[in-house]
C-alpha positions as CSV (number, residue, x, y, z in Angstrom):
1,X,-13.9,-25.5,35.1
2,X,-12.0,-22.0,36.3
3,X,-9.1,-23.0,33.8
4,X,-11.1,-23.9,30.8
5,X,-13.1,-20.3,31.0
6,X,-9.5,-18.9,31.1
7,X,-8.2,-20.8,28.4
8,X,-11.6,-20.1,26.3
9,X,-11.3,-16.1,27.0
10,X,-7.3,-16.3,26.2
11,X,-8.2,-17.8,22.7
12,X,-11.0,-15.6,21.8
13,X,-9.0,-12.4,22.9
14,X,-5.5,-14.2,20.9
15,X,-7.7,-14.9,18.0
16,X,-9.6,-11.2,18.2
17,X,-5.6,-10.1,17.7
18,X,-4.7,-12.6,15.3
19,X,-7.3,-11.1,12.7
20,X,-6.8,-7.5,13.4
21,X,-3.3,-7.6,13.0
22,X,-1.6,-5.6,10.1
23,X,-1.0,-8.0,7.0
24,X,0.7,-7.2,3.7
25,X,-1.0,-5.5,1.3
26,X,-1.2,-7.1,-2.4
27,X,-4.0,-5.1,-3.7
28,X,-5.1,-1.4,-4.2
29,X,-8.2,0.0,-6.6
30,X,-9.0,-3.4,-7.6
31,X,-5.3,-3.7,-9.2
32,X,-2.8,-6.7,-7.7
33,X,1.1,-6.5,-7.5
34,X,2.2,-9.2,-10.0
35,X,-1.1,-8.5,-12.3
36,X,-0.4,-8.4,-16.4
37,X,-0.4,-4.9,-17.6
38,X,-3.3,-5.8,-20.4
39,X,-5.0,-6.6,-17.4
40,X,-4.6,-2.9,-15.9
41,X,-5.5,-1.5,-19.3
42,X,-9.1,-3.6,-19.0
43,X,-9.5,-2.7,-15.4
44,X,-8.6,1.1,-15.6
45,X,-8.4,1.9,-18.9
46,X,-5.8,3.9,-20.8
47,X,-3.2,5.7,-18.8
48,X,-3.4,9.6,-19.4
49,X,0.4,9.7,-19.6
50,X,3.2,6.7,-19.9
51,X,7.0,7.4,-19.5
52,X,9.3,4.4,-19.6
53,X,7.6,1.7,-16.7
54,X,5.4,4.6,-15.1
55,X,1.7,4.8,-15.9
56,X,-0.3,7.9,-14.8
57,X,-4.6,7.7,-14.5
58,X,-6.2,10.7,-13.6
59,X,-9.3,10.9,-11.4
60,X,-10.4,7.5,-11.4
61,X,-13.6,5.7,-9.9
62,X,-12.5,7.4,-6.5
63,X,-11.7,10.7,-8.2
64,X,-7.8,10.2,-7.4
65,X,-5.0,9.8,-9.1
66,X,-2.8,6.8,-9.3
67,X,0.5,6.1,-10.7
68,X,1.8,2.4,-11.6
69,X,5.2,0.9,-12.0
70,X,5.9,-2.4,-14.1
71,X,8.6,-4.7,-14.0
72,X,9.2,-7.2,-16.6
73,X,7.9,-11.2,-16.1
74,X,6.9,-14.1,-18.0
75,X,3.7,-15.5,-18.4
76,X,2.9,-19.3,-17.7
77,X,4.1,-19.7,-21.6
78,X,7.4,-18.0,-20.8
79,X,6.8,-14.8,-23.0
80,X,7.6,-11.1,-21.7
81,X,5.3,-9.2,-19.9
82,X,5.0,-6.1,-17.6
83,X,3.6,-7.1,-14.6
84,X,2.5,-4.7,-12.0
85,X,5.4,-3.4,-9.0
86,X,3.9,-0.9,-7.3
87,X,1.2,1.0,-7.0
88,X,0.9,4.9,-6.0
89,X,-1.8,7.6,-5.0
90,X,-1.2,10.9,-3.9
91,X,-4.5,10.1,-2.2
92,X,-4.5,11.0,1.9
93,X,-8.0,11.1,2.7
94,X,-9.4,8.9,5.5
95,X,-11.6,6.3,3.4
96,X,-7.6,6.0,1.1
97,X,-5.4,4.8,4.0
98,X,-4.7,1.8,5.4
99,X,-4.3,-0.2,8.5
100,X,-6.7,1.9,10.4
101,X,-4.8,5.1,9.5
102,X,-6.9,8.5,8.8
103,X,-6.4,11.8,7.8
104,X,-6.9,13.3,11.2
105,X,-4.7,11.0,12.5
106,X,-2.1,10.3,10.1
107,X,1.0,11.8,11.2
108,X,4.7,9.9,11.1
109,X,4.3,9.0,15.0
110,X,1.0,7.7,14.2
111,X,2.4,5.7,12.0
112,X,4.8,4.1,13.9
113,X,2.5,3.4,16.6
114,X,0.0,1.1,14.4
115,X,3.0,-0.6,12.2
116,X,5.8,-0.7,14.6
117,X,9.5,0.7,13.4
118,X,9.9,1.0,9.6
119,X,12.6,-0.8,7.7
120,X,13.3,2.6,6.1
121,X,13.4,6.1,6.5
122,X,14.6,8.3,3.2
123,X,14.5,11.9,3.2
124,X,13.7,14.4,0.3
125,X,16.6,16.4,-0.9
126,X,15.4,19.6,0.2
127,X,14.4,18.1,3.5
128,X,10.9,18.7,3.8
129,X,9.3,14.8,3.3
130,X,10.3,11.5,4.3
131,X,9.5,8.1,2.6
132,X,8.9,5.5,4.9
133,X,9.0,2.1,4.0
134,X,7.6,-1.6,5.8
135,X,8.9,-3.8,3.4
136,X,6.9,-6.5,5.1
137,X,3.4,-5.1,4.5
138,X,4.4,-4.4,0.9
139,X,3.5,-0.7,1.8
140,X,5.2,3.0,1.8
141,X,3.9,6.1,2.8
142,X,5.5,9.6,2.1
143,X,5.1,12.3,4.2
144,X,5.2,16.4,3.8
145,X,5.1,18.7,7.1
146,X,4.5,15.4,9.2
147,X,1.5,14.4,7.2
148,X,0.5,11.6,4.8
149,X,0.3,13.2,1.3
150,X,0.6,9.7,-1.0
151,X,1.2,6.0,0.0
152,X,1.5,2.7,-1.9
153,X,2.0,-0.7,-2.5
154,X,5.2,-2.3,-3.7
155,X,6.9,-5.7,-3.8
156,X,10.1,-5.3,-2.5
């Protein structure tokens, strides 16, 4: 009886883990990696400002501003489309992070601690942010004065 009760409390506290446990991210504002860029355009509107792959959106339904990357694809007919790459805000405030990460609490250390070691570390050219990168939660955050400033999502 002692070793079912053990076993029972184990797999409650494993499966407690199990959910809570940082996943990749796919989706930010409503938007998905992979999504078709007419789709953006219904979801968000028109971008205030396109250069090349790069759309901008200013103040959007969370009063931020976002920047998305396409990449070319084909659609299930084989035709050309930009699909969605990444996905960026400038956005740092505690309701805009995630994993359990807030503004109070949102330093590189801080970082480390809820995701574990990132698979890179870049450095600004004039040394005062870092760019770090967990390719296997699809997510990046950059840093100024050892503070989240902007994160996104990207399928590396």
């Amino acid at each position: 009886m002692v070793g079912v009760a053990v076993v029972g409390v184990g797999g409650f506290a494993f499966s407690e883990y199990w959910e809570d446990r940082p996943r990749p991210l796919t989706e930010m504002g409503g938007l998905q990696l992979g999504m078709d860029s007419d789709e953006v355009t219904f979801l968000w509107g028109k971008p205030i400002k396109v250069d090349g792959n790069t759309a901008y959106y200013q103040e959007l339904f969370d009063g931020y501003d976002y920047i998305v990357e396409y990449e070319a694809g084909m659609d299930e007919n084989g035709v050309m489309v930009s699909r969605v790459g990444a996905i960026y805000t400038r956005a740092a405030s505690r309701y805009s992070l995630p994993f359990g990460l807030s503004k109070s609490s949102a330093s590189r250390e801080d970082i480390i601690e809820q995701l574990g070691d990132p698979d890179v570390i870049l450095k600004n050219l004039d040394g005062l942010g870092r760019r770090l990168e967990y390719h296997r939660y699809n997510v990046e955050f950059q840093l100024e004065k050892n503070r989240i400033t902007g994160w996104g999502i990207k399928a590396w």
